[in-house]
Backbone atoms as SQL, in Angstrom:
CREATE TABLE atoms (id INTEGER PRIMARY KEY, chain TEXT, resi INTEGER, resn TEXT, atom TEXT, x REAL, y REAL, z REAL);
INSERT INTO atoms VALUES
  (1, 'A', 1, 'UNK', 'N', 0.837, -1.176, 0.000),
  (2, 'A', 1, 'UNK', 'CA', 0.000, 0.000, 0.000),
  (3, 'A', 1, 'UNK', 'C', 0.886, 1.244, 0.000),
  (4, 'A', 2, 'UNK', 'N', 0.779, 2.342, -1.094),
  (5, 'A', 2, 'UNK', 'CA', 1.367, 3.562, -0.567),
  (6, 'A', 2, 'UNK', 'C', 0.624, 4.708, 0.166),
  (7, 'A', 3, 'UNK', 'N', 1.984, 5.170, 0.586),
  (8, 'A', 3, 'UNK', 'CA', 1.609, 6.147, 1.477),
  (9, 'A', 3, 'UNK', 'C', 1.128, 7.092, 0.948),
  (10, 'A', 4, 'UNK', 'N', 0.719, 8.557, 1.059),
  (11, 'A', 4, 'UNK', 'CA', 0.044, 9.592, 0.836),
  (12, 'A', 4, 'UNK', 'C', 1.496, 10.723, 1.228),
  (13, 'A', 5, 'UNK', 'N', 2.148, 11.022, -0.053),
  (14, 'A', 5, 'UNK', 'CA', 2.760, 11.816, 0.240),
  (15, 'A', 5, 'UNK', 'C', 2.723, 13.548, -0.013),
  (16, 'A', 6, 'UNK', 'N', 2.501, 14.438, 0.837),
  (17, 'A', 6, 'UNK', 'CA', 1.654, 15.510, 0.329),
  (18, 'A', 6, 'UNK', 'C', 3.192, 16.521, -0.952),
  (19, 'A', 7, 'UNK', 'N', 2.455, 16.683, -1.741),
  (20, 'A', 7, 'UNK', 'CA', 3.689, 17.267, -2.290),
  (21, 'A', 7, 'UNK', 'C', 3.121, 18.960, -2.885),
  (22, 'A', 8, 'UNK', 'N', 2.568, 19.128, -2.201),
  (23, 'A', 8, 'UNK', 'CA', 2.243, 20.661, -1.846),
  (24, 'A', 8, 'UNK', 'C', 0.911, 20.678, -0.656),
  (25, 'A', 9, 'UNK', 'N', 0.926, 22.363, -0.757),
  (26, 'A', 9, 'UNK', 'CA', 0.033, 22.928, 0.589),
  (27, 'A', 9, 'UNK', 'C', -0.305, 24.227, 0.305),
  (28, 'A', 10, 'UNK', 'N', -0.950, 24.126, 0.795),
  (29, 'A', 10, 'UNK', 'CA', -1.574, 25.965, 1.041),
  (30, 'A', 10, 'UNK', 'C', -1.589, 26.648, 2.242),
  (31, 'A', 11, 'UNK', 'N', -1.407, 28.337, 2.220),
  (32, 'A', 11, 'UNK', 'CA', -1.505, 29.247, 3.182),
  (33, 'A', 11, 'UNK', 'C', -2.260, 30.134, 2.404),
  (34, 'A', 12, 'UNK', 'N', -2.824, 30.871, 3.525),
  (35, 'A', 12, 'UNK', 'CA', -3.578, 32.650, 3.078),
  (36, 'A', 12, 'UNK', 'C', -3.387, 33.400, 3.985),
  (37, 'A', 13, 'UNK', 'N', -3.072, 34.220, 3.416),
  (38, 'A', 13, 'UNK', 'CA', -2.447, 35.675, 4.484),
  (39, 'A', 13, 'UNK', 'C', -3.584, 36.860, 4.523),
  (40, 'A', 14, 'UNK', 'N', -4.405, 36.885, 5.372),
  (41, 'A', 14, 'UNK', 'CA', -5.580, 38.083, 5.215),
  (42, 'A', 14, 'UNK', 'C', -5.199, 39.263, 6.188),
  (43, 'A', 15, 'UNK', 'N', -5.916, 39.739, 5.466),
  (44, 'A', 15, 'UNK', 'CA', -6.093, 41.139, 6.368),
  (45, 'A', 15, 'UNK', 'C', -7.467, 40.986, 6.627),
  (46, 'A', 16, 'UNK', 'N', -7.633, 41.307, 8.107),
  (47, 'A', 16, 'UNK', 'CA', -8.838, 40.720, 9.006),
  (48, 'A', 16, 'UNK', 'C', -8.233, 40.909, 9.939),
  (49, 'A', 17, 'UNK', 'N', -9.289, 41.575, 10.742),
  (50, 'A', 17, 'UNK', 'CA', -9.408, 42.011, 11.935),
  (51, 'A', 17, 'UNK', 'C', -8.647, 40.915, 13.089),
  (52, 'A', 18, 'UNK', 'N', -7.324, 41.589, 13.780),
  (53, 'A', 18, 'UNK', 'CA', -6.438, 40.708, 14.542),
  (54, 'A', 18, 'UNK', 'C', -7.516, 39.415, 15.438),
  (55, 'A', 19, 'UNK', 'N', -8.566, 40.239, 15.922),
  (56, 'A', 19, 'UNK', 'CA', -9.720, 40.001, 17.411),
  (57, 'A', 19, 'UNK', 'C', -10.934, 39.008, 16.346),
  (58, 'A', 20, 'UNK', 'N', -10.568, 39.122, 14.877),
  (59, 'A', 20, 'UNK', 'CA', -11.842, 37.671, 14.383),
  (60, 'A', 20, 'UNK', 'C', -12.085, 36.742, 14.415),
  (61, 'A', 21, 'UNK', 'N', -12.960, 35.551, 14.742),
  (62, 'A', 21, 'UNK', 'CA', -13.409, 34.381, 15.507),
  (63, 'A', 21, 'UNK', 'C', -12.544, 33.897, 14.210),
  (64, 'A', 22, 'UNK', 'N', -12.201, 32.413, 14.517),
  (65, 'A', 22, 'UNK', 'CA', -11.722, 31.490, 13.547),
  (66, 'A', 22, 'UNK', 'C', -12.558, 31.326, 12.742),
  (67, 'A', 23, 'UNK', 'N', -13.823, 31.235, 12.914),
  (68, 'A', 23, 'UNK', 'CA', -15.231, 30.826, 12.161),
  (69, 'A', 23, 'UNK', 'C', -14.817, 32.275, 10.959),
  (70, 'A', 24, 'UNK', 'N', -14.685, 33.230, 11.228),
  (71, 'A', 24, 'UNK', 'CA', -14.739, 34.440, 10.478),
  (72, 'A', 24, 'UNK', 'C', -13.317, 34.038, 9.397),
  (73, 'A', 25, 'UNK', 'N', -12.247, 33.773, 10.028),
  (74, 'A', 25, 'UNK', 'CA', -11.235, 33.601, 9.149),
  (75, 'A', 25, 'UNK', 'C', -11.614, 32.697, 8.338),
  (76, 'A', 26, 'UNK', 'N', -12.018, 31.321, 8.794),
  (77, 'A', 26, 'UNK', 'CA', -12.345, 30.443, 7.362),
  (78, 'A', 26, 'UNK', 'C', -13.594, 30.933, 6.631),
  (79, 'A', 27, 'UNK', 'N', -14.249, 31.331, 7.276),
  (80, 'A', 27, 'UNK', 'CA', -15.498, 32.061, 6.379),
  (81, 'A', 27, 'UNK', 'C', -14.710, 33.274, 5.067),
  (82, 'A', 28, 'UNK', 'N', -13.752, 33.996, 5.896),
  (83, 'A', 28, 'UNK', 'CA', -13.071, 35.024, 4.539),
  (84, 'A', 28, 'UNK', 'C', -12.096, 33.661, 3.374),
  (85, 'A', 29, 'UNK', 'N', -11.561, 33.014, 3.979),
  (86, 'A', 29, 'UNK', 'CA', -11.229, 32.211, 3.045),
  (87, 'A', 29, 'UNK', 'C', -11.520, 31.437, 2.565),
  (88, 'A', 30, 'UNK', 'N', -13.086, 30.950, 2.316),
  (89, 'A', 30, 'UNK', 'CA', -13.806, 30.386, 1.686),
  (90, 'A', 30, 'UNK', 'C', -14.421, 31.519, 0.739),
  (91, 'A', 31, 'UNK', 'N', -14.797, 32.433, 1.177),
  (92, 'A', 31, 'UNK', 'CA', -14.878, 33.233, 0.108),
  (93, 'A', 31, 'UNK', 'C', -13.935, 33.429, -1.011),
  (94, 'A', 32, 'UNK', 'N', -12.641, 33.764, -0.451),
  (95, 'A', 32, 'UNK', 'CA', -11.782, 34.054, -1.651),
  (96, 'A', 32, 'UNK', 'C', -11.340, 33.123, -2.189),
  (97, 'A', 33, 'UNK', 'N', -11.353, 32.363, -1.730),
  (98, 'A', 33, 'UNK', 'CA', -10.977, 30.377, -2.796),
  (99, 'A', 33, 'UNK', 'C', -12.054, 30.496, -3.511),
  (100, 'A', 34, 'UNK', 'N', -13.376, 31.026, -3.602),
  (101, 'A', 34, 'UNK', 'CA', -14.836, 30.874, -4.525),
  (102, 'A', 34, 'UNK', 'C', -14.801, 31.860, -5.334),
  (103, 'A', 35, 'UNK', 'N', -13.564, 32.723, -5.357),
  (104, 'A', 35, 'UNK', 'CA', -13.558, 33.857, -6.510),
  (105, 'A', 35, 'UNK', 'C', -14.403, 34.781, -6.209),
  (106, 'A', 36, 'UNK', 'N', -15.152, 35.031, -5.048),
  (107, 'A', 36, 'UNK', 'CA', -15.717, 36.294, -5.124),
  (108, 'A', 36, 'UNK', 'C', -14.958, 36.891, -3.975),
  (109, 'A', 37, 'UNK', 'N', -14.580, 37.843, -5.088),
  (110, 'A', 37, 'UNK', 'CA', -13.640, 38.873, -4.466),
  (111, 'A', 37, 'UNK', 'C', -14.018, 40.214, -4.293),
  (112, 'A', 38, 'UNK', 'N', -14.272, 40.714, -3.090),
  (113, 'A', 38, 'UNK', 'CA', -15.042, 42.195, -2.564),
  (114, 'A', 38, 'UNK', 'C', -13.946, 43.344, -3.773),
  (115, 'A', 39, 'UNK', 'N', -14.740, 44.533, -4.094),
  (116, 'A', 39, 'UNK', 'CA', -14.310, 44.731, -4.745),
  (117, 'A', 39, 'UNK', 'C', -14.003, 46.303, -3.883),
  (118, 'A', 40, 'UNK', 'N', -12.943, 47.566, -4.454),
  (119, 'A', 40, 'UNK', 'CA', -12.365, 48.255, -3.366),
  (120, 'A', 40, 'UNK', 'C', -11.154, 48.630, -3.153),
  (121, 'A', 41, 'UNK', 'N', -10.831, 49.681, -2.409),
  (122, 'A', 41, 'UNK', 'CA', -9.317, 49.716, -2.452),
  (123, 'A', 41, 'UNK', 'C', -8.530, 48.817, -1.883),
  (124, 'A', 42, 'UNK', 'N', -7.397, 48.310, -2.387),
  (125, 'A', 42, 'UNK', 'CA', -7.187, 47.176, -1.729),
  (126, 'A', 42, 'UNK', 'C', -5.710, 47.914, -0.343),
  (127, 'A', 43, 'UNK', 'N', -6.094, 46.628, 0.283),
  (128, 'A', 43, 'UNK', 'CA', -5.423, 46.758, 2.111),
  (129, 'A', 43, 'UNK', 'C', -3.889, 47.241, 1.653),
  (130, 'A', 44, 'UNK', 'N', -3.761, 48.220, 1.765),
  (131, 'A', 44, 'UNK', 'CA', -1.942, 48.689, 1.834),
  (132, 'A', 44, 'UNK', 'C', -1.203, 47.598, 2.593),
  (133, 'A', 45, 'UNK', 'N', -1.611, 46.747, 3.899),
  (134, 'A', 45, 'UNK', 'CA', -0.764, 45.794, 4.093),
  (135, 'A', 45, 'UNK', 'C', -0.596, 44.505, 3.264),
  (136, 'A', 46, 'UNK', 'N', -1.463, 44.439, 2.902),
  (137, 'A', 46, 'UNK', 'CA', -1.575, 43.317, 1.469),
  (138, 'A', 46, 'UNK', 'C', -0.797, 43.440, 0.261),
  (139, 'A', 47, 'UNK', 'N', -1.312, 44.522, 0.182),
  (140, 'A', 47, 'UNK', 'CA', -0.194, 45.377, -0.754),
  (141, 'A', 47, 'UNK', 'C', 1.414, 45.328, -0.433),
  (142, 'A', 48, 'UNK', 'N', 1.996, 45.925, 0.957),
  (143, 'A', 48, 'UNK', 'CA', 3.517, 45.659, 1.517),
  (144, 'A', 48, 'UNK', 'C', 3.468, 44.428, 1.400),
  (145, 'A', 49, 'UNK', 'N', 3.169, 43.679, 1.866),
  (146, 'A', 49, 'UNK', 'CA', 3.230, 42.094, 1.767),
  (147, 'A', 49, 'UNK', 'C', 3.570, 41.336, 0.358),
  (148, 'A', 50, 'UNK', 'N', 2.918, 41.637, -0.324),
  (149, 'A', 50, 'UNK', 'CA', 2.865, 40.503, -1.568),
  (150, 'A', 50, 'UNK', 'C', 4.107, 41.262, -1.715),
  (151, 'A', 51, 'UNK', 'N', 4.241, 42.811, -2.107),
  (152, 'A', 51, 'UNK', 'CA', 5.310, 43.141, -2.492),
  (153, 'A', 51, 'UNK', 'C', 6.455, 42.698, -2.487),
  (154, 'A', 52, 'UNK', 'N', 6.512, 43.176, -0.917),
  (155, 'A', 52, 'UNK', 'CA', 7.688, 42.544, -0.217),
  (156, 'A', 52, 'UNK', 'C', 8.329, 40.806, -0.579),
  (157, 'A', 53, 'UNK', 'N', 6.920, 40.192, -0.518),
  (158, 'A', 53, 'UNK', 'CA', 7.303, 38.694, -0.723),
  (159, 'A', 53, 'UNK', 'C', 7.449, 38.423, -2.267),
  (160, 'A', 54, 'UNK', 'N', 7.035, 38.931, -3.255),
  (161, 'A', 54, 'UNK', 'CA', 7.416, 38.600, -4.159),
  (162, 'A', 54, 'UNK', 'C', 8.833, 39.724, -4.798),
  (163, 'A', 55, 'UNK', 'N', 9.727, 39.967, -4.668),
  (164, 'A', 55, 'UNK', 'CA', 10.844, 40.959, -4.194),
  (165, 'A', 55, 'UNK', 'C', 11.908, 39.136, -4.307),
  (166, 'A', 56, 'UNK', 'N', 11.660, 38.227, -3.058),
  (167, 'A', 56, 'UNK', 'CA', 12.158, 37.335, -2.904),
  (168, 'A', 56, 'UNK', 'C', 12.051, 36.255, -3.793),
  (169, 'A', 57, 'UNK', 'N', 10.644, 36.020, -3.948),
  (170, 'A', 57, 'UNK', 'CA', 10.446, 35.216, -4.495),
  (171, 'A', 57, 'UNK', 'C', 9.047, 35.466, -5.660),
  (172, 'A', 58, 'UNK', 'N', 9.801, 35.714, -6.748),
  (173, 'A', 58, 'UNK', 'CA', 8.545, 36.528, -7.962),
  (174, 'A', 58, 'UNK', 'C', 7.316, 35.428, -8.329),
  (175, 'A', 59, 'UNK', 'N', 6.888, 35.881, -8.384),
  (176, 'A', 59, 'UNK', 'CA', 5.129, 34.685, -9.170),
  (177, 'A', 59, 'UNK', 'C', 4.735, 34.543, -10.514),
  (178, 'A', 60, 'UNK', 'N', 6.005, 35.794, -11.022),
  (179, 'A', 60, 'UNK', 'CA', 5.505, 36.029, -12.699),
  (180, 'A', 60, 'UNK', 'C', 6.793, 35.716, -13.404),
  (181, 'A', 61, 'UNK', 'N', 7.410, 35.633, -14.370),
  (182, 'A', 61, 'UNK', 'CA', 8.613, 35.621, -15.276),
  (183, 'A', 61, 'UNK', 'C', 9.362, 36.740, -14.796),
  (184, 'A', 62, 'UNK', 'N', 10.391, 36.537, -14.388),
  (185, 'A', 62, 'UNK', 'CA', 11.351, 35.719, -15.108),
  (186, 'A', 62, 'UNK', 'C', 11.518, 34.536, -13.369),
  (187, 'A', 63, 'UNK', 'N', 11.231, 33.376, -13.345),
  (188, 'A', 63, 'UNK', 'CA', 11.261, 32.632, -12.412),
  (189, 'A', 63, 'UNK', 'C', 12.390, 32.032, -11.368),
  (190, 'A', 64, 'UNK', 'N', 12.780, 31.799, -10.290),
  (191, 'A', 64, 'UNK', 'CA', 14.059, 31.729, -9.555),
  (192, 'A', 64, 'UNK', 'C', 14.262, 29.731, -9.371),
  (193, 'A', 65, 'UNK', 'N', 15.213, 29.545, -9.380),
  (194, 'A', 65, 'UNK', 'CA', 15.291, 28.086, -9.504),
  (195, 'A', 65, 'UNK', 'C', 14.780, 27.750, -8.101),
  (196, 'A', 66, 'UNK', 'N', 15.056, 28.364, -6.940),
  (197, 'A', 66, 'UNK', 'CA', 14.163, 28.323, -5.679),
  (198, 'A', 66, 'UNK', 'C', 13.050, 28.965, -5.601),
  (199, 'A', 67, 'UNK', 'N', 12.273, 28.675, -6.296),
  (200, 'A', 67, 'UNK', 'CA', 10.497, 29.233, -5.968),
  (201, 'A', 67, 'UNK', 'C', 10.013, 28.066, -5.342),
  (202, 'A', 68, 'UNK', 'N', 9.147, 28.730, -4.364),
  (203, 'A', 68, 'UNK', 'CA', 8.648, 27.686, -3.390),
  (204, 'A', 68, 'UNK', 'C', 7.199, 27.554, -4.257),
  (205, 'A', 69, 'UNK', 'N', 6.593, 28.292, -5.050),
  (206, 'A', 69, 'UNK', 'CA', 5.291, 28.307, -5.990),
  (207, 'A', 69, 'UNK', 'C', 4.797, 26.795, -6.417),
  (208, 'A', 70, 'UNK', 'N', 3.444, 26.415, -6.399),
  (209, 'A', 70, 'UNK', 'CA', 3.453, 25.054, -7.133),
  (210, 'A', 70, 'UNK', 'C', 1.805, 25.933, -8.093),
  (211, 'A', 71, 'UNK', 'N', 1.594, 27.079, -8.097),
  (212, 'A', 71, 'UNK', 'CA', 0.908, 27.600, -8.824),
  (213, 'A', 71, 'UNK', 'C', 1.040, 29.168, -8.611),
  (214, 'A', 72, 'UNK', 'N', 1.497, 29.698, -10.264),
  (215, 'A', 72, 'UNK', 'CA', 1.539, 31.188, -10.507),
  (216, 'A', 72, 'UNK', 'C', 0.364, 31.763, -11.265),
  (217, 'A', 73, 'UNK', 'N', 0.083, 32.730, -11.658),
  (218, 'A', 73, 'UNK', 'CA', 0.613, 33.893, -10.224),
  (219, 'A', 73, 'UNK', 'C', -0.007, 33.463, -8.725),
  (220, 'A', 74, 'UNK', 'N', 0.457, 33.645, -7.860),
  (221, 'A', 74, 'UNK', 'CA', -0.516, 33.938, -6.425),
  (222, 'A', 74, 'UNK', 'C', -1.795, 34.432, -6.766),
  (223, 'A', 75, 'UNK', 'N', -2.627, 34.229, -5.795),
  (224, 'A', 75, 'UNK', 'CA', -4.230, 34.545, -5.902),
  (225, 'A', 75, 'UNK', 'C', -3.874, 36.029, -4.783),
  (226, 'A', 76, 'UNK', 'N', -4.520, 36.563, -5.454),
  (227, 'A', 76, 'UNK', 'CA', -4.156, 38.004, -4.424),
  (228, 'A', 76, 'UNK', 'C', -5.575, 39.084, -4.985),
  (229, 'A', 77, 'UNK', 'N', -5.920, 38.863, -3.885),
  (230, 'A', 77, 'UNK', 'CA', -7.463, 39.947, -3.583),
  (231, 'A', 77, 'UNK', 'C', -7.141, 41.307, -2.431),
  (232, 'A', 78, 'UNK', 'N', -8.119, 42.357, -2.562),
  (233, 'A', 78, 'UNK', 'CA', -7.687, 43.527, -1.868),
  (234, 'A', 78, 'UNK', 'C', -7.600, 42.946, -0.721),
  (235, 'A', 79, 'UNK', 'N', -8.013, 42.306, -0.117),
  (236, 'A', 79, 'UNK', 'CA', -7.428, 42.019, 1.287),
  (237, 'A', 79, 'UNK', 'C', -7.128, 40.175, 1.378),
  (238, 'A', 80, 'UNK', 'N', -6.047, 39.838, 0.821),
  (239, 'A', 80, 'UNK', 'CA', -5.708, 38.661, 1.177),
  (240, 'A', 80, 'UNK', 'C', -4.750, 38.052, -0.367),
  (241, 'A', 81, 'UNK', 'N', -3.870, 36.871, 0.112),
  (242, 'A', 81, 'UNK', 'CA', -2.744, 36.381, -0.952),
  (243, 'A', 81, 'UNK', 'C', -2.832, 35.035, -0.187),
  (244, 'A', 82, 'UNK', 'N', -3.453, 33.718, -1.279),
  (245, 'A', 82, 'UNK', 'CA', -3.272, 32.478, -1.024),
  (246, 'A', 82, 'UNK', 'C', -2.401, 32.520, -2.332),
  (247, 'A', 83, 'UNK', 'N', -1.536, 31.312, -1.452),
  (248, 'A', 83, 'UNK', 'CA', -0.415, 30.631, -2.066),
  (249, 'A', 83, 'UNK', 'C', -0.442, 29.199, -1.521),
  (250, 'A', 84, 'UNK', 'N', 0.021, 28.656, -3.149),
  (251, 'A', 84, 'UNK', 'CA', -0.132, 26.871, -3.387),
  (252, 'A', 84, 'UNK', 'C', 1.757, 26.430, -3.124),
  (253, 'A', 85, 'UNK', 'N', 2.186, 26.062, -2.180),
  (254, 'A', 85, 'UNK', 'CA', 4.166, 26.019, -1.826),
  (255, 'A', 85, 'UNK', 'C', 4.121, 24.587, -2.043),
  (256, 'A', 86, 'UNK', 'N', 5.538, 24.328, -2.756),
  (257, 'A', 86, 'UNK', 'CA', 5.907, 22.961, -2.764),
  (258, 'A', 86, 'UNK', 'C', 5.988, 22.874, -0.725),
  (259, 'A', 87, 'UNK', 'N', 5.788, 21.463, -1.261),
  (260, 'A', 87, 'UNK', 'CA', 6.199, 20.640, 0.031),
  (261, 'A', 87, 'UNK', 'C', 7.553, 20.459, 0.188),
  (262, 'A', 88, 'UNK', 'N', 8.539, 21.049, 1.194),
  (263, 'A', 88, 'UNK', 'CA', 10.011, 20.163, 0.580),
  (264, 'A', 88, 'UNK', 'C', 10.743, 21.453, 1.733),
  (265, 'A', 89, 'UNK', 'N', 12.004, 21.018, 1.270),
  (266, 'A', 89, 'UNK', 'CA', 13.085, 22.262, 1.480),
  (267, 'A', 89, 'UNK', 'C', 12.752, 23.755, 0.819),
  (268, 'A', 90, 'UNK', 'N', 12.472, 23.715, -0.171),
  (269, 'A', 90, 'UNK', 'CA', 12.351, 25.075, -1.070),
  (270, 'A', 90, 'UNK', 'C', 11.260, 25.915, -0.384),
  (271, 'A', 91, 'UNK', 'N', 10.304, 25.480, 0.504),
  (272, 'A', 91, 'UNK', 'CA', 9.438, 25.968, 0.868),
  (273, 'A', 91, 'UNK', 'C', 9.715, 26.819, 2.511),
  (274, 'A', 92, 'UNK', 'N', 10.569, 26.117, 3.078),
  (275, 'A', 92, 'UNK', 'CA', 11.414, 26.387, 4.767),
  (276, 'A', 92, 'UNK', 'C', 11.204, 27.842, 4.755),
  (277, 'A', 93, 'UNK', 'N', 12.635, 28.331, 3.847),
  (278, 'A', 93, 'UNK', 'CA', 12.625, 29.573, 4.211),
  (279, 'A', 93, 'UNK', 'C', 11.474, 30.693, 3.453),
  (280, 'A', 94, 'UNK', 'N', 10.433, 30.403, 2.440),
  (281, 'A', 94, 'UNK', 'CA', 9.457, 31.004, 2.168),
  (282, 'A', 94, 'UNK', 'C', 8.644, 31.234, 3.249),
  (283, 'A', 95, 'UNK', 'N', 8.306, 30.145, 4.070),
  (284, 'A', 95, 'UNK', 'CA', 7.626, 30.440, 4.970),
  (285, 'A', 95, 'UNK', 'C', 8.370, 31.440, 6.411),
  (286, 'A', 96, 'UNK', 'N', 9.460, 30.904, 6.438),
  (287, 'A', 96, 'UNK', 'CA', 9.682, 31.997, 7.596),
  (288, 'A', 96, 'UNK', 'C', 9.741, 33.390, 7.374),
  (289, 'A', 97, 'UNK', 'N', 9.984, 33.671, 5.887),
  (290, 'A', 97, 'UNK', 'CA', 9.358, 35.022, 5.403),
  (291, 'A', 97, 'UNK', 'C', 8.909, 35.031, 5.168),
  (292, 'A', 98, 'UNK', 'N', 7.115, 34.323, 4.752),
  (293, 'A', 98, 'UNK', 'CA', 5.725, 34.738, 4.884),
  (294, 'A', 98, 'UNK', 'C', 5.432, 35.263, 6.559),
  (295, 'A', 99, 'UNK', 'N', 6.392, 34.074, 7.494),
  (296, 'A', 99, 'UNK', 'CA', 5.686, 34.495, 9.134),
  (297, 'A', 99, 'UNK', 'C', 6.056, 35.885, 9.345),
  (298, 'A', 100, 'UNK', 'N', 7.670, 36.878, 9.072),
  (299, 'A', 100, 'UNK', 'CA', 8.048, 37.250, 9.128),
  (300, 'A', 100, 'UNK', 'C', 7.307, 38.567, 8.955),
  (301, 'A', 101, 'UNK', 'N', 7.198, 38.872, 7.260),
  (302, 'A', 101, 'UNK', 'CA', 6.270, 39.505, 6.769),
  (303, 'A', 101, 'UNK', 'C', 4.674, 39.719, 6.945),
  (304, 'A', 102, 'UNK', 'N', 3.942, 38.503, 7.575),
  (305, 'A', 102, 'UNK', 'CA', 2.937, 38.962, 8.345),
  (306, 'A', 102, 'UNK', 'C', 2.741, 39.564, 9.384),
  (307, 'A', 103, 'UNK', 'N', 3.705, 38.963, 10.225),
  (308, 'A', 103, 'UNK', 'CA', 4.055, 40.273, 11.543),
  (309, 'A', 103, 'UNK', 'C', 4.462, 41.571, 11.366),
  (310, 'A', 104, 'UNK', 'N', 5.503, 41.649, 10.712),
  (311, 'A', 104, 'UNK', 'CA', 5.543, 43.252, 10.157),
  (312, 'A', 104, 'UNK', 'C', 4.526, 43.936, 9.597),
  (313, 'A', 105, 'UNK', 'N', 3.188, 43.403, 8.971),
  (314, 'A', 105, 'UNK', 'CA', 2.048, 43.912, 8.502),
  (315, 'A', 105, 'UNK', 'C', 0.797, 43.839, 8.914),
  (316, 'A', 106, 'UNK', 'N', 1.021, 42.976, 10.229),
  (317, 'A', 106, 'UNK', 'CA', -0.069, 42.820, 10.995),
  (318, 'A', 106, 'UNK', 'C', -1.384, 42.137, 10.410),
  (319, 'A', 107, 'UNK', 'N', -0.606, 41.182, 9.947),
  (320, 'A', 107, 'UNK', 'CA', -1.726, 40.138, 8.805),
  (321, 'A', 107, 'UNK', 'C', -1.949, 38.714, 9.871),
  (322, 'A', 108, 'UNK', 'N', -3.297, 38.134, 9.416),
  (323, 'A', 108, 'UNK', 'CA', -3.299, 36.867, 10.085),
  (324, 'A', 108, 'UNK', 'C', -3.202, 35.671, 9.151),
  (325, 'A', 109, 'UNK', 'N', -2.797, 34.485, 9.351),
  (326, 'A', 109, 'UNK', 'CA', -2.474, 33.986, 8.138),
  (327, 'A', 109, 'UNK', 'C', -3.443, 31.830, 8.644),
  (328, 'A', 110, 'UNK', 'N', -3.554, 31.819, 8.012),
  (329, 'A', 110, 'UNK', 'CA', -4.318, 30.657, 7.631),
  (330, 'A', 110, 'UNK', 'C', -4.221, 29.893, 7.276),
  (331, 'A', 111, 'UNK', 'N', -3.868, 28.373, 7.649),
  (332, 'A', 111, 'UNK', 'CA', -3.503, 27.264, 7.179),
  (333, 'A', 111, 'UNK', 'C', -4.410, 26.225, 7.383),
  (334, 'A', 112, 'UNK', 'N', -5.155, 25.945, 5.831),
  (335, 'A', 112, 'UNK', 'CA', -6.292, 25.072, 5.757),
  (336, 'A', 112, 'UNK', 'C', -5.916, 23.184, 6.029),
  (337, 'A', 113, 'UNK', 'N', -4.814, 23.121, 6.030),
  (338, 'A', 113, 'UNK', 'CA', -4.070, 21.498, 5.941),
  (339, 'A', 113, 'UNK', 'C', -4.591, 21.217, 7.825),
  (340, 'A', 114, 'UNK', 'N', -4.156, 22.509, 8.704),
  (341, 'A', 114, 'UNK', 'CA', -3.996, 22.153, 10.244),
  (342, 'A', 114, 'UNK', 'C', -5.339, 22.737, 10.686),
  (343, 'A', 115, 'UNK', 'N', -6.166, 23.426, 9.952),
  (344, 'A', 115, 'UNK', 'CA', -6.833, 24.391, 10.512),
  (345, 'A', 115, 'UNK', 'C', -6.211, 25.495, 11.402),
  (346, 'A', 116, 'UNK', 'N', -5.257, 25.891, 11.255),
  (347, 'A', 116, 'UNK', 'CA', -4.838, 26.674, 12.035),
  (348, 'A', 116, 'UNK', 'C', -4.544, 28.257, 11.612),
  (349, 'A', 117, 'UNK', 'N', -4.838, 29.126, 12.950),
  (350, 'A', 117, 'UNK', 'CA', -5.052, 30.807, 12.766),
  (351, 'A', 117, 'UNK', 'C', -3.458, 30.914, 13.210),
  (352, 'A', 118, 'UNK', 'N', -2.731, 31.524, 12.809),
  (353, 'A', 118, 'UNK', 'CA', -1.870, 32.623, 13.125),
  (354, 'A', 118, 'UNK', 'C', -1.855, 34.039, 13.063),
  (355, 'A', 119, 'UNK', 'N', -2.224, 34.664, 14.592),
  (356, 'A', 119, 'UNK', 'CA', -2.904, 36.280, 14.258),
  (357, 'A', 119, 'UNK', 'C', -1.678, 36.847, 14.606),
  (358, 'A', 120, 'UNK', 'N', -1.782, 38.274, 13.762),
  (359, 'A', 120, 'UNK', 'CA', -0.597, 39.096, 14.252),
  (360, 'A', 120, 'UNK', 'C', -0.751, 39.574, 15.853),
  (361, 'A', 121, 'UNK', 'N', 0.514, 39.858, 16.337),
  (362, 'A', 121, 'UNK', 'CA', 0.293, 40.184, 17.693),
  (363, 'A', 121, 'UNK', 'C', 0.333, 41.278, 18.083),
  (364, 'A', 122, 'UNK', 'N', -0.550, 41.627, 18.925),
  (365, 'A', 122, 'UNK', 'CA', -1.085, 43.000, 19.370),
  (366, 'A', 122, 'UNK', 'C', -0.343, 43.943, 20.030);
C-alpha cells in the first residue's frame, strides 16, 4: 500500500481584523478560494506584503530556480494572498518570510491542511 505523500500545501495571508473568531477567518477564506472577491481599495498591508514577498520570491517571469510556488501567479485579492508552496526544502525559508512579513504587517495567516489561525500580535 502507498503512502500519501503531500507534495504541496496551502496558506492565506488576510487582512482581518487581529480580534476575528476562527469561524470568520475560514469564512473570509472560503470566500476568496470561490472567486468572489469584494471589490475596493485594496489593504496597503496586502499590498507591503505581496510586495515585499514577491521581491524574494517573484510569481511572474522571469522565475528563480528556488520558488517555493506550485501555482503562478498567487491569488491576491484587496485584502488577502493564497499561495499553493511545494512541500520540501524550497518551501522552509518562504515560509519563515511569509511568518516574518505577516508580523511586520499585521496580517493573520491561515492554514487550511492544520486548521490553524496565526494572528498578528497586538
Amino acid at each position: 500500500m502507498r503512502q500519501h505523500v503531500p507534495v504541496s500545501f496551502d496558506l492565506d495571508v488576510l487582512a482581518i481584523d487581529a480580534a476575528a473568531s476562527g469561524d470568520a477567518v475560514r469564512a473570509m477564506v472560503k470566500r476568496c478560494s470561490s472567486g468572489e472577491h469584494p471589490e475596493g481599495e485594496l489593504d496597503e498591508r496586502i499590498v507591503g506584503f505581496y510586495e515585499s514577498l514577491r521581491a524574494r520570491y517573484p510569481d511572474l517571469p522571469p522565475y528563480r530556480d528556488d520558488s517555493p510556488w506550485m501555482s503562478m501567479p498567487l491569488d491576491v485579492g484587496i485584502d488577502h494572498v493564497s499561495m499553493n508552496m511545494s512541500f520540501g526544502q524550497r518551501s522552509t525559508p518562504a515560509i519563515e518570510l511569509i511568518l516574518n512579513l505577516a508580523a511586520r504587517y499585521g496580517l493573520t495567516i491561515y492554514d487550511p491542511q492544520s486548521d490553524e489561525v496565526t494572528r498578528p500580535h497586538r
